[in-house]
LOSELO-154426 format. One line per field, with one value per residue: x, y, z of N, C-alpha, C in turn; residue number from 1. Coordinates in Angstrom, 2 decimals. Layout:
residues N
n_xx <- (X / ...)
n_yy <- (Y / ...)
n_zz <- (Z / ...)
ca_xx <- (X / ...)
ca_yy <- (Y / ...)
ca_zz <- (Z / ...)
c_xx <- (X / ...)
c_yy <- (Y / ...)
c_zz <- (Z / ...)
k <- (NUM / ...)
//
This chain:
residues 116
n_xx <- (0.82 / 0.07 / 1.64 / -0.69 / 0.51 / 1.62 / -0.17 / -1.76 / 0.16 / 0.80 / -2.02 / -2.32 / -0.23 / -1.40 / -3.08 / -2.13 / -0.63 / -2.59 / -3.87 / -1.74 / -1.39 / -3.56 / -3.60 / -1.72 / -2.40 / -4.47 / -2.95 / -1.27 / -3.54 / -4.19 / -2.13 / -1.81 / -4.03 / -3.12 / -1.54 / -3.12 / -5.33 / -3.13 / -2.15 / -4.41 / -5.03 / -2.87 / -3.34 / -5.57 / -4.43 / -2.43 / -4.31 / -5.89 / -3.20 / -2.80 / -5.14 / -4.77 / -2.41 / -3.56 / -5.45 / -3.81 / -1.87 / -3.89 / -4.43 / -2.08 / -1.36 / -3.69 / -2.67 / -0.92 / -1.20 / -2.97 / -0.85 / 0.28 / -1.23 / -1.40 / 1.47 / 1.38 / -0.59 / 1.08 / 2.88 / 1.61 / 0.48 / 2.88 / 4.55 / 2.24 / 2.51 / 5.12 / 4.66 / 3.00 / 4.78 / 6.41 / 4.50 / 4.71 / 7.20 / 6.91 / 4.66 / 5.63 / 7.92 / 6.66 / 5.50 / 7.15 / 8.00 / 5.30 / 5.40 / 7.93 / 7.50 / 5.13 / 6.18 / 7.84 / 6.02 / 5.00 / 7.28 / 7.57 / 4.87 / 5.49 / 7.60 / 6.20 / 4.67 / 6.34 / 6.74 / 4.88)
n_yy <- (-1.18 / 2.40 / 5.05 / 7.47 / 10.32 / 10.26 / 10.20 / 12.77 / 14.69 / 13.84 / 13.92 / 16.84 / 17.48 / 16.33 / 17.89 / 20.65 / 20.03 / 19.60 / 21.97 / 23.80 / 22.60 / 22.78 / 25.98 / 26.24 / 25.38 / 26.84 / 29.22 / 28.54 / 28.70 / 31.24 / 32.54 / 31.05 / 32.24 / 34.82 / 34.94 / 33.65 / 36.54 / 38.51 / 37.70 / 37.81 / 40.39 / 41.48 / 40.29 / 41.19 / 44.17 / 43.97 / 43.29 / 45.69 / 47.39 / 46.28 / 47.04 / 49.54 / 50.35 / 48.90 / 50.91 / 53.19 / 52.56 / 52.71 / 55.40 / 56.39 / 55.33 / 56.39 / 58.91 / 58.95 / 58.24 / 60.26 / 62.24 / 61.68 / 62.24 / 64.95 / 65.99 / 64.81 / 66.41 / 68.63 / 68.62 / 68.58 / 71.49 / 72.91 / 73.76 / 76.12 / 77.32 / 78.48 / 79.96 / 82.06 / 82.89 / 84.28 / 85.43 / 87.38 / 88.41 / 89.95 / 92.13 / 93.04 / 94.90 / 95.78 / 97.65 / 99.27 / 100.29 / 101.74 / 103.50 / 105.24 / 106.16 / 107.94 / 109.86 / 110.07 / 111.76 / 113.47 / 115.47 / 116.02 / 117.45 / 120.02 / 121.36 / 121.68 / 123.42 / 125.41 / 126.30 / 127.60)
n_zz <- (0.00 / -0.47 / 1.02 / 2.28 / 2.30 / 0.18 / -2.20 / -2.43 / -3.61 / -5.74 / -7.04 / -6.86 / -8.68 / -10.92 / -11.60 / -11.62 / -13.84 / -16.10 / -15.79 / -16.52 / -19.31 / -20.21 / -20.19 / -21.80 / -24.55 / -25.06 / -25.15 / -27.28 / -29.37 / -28.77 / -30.16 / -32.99 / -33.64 / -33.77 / -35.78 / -37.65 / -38.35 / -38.92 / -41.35 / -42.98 / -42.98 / -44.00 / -46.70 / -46.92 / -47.56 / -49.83 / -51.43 / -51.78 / -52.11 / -54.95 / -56.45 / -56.15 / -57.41 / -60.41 / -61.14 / -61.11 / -62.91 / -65.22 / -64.98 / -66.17 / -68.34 / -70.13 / -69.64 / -71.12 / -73.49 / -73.95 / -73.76 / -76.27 / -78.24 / -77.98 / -78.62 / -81.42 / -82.54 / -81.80 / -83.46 / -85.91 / -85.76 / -85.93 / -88.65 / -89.64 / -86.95 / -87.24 / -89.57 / -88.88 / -86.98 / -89.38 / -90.31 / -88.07 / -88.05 / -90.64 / -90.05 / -88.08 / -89.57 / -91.84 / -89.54 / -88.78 / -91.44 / -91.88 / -89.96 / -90.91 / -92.81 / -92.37 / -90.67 / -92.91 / -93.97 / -92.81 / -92.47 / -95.61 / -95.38 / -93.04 / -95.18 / -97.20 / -96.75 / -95.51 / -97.97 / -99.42)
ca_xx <- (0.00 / 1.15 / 1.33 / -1.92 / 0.77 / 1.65 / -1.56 / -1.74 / 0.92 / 0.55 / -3.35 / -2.28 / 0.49 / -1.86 / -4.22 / -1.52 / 0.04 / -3.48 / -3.88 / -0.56 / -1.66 / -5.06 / -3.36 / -0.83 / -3.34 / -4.84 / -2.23 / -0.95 / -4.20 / -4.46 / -0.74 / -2.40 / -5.35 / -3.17 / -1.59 / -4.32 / -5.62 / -2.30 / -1.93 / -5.41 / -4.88 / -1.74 / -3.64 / -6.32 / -3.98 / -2.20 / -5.51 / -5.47 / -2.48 / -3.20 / -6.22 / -4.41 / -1.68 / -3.88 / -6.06 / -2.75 / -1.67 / -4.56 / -4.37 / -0.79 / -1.92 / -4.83 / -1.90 / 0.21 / -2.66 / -3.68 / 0.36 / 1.01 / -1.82 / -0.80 / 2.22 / 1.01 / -1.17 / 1.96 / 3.91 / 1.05 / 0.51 / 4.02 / 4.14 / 1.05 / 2.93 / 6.07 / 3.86 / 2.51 / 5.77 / 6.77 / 3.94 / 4.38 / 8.25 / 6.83 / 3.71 / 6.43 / 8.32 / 5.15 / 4.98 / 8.17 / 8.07 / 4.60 / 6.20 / 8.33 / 6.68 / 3.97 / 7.24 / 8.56 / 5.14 / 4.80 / 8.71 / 6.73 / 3.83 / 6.36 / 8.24 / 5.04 / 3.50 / 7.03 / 7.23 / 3.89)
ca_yy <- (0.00 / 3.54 / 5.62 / 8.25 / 11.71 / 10.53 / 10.46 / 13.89 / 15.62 / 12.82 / 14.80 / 18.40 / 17.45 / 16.09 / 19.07 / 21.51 / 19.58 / 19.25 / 23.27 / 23.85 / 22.07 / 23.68 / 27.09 / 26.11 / 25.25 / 28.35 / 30.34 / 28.41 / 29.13 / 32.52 / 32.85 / 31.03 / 33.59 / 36.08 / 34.90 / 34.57 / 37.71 / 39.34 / 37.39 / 38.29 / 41.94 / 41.65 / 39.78 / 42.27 / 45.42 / 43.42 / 43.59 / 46.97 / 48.12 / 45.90 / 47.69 / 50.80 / 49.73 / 48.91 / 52.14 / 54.24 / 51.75 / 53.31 / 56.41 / 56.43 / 54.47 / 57.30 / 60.23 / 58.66 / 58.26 / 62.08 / 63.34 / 60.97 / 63.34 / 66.52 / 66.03 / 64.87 / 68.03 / 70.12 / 68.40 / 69.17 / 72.70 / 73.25 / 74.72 / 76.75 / 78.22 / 79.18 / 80.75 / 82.98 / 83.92 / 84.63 / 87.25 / 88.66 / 89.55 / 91.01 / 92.57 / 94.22 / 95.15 / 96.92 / 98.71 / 100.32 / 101.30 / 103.13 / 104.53 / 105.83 / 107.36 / 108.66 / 110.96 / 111.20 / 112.80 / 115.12 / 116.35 / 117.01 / 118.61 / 121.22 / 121.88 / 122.46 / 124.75 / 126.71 / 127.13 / 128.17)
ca_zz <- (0.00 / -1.16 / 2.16 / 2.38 / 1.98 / -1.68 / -3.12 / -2.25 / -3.89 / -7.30 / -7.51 / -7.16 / -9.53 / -12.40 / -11.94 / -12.13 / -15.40 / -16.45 / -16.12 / -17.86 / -21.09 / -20.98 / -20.60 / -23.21 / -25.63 / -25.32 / -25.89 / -29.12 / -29.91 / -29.64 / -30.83 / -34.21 / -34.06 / -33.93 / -36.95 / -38.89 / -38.23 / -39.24 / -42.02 / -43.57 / -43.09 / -44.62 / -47.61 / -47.66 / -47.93 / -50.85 / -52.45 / -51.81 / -52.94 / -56.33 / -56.91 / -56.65 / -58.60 / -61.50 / -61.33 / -61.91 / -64.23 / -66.24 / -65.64 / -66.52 / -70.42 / -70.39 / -70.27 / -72.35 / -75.04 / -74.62 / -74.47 / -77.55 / -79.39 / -77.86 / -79.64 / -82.49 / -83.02 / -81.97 / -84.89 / -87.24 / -85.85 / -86.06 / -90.02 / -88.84 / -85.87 / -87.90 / -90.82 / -87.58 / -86.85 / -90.38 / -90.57 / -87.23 / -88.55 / -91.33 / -89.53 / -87.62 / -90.56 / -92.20 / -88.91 / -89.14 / -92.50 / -92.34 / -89.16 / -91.20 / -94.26 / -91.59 / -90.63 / -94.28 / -94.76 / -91.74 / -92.98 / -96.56 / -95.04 / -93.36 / -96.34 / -98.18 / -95.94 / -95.71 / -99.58 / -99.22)
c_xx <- (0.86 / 0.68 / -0.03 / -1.24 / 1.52 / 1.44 / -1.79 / -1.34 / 0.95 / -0.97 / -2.72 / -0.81 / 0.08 / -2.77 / -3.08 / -0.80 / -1.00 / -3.91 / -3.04 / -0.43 / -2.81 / -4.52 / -2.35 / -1.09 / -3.89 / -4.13 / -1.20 / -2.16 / -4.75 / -3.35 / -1.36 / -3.23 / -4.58 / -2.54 / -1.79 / -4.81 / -4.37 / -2.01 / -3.41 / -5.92 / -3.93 / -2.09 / -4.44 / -5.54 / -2.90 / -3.03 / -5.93 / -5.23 / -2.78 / -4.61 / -5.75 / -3.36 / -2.48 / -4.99 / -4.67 / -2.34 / -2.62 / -4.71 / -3.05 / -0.96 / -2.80 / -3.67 / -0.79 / 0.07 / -2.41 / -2.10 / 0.31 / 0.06 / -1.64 / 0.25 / 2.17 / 0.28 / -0.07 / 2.73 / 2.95 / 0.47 / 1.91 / 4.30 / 3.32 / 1.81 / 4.22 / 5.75 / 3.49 / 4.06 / 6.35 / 6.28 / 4.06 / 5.68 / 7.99 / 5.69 / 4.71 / 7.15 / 7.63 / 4.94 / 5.90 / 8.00 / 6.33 / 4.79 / 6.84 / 7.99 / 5.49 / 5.21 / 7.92 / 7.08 / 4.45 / 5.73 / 7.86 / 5.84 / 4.48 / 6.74 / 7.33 / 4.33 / 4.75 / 7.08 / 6.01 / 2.97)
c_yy <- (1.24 / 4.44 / 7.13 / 9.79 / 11.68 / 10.65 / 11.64 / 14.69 / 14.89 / 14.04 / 16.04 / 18.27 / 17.23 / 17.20 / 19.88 / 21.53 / 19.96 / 21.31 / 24.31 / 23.73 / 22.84 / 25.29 / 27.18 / 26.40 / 26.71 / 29.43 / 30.22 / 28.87 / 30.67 / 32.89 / 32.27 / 31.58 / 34.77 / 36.35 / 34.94 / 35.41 / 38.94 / 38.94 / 37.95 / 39.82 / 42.13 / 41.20 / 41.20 / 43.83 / 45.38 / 43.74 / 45.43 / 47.81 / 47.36 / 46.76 / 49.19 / 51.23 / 49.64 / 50.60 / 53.21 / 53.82 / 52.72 / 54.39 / 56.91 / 56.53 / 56.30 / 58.63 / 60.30 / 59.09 / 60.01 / 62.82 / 62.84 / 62.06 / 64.46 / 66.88 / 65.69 / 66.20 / 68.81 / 69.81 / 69.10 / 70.33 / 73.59 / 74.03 / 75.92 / 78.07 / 79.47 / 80.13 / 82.09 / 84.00 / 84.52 / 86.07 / 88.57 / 89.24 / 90.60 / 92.17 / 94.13 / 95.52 / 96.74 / 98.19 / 100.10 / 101.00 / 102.37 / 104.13 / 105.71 / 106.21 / 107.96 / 109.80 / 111.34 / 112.56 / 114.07 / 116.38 / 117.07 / 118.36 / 119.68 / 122.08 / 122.68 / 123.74 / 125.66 / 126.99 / 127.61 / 129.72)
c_zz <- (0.00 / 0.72 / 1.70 / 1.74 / 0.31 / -2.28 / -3.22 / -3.62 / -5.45 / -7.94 / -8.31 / -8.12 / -11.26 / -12.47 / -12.05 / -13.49 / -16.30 / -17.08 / -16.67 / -18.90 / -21.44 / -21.47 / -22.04 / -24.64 / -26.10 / -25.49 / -27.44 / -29.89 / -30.53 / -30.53 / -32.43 / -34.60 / -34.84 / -35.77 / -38.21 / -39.10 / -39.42 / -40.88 / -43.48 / -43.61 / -43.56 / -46.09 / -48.25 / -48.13 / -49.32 / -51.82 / -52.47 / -52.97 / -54.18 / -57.24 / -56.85 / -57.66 / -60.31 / -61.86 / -61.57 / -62.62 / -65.59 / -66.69 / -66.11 / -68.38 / -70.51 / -71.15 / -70.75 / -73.49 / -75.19 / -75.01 / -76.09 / -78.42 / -79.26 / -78.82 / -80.80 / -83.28 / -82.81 / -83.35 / -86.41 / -87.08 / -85.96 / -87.54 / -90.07 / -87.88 / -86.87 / -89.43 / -89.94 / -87.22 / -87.81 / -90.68 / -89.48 / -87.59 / -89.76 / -91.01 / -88.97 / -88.50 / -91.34 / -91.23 / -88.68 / -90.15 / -92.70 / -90.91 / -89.94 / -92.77 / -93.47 / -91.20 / -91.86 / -94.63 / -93.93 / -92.33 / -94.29 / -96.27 / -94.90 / -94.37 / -97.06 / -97.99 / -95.60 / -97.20 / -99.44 / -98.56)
k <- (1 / 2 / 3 / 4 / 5 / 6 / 7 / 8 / 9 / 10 / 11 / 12 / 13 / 14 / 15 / 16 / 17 / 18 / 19 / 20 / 21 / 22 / 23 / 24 / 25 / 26 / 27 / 28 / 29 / 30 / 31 / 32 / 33 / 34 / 35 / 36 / 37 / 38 / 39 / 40 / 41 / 42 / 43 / 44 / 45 / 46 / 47 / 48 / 49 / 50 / 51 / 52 / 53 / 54 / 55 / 56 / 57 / 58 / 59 / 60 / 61 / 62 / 63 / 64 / 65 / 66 / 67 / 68 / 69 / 70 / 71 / 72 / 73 / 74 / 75 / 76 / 77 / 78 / 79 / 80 / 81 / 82 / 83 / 84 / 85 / 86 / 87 / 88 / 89 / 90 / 91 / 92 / 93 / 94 / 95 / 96 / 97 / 98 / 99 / 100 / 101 / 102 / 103 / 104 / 105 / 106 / 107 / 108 / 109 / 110 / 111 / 112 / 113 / 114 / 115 / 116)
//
C-alpha cells in the first residue's frame, strides 16, 4: 500500500500539469489567431495596394494616349505656328516702315506749308 501523503501531492500534480496544457493550448491558440488575423490583413492590404496599382496603371496608359496626341497636333501645328511667326516679322516690318513714311510725310507737309 502507497502511504496516504503521496496520493496527495501525485493529484495536485496532475491538476496543475493538467492546467498547464489547458493554458498552453490556449495560448498556441491565440498565438495562431493572432496569426491569422495578421496574415489576412496583410492579404487584404495586398488587395489593396493591387487595386491601386492597376487604377494608376490606367491612368498612366490614359496620359500617355492624350500626351502621344498633344504632340502629335503640336507636330502638325508646327508649319502653322512658324507661318505665324513669319507674318508677325513682317507685320512688324510693315509697322516700321509706315512709321516711317507717316514721318517722311509730316517732314513734306512742313516743307510744303514753308514754300507756301
Amino acid at each position: 500500500a502507497t502511504h496516504p501523503a503521496v496520493g496527495a501531492p501525485e493529484a495536485r500534480l496532475r491538476e496543475a500539469s493538467a492546467a498547464l496544457s489547458a493554458r498552453l493550448v490556449e495560448y498556441a491558440a491565440a498565438e495562431v489567431g493572432v496569426g491569422a488575423e495578421s496574415y489576412r490583413c496583410l492579404a487584404e492590404m495586398n488587395w489593396a495596394a493591387t487595386g491601386r496599382y492597376r487604377t494608376e496603371c490606367e491612368r498612366a496608359a490614359t496620359l500617355n494616349a492624350a500626351n502621344e496626341k498633344l504632340m502629335a497636333r503640336h507636330a502638325a501645328l508646327q508649319p502653322l505656328l512658324m507661318q505665324v511667326r513669319d507674318i508677325e516679322v513682317h507685320v512688324a516690318d510693315l509697322e516700321r516702315t509706315v512709321l516711317s513714311l507717316n514721318e517722311y510725310t509730316k517732314r513734306l507737309e512742313h516743307r510744303y506749308r514753308a514754300l507756301a
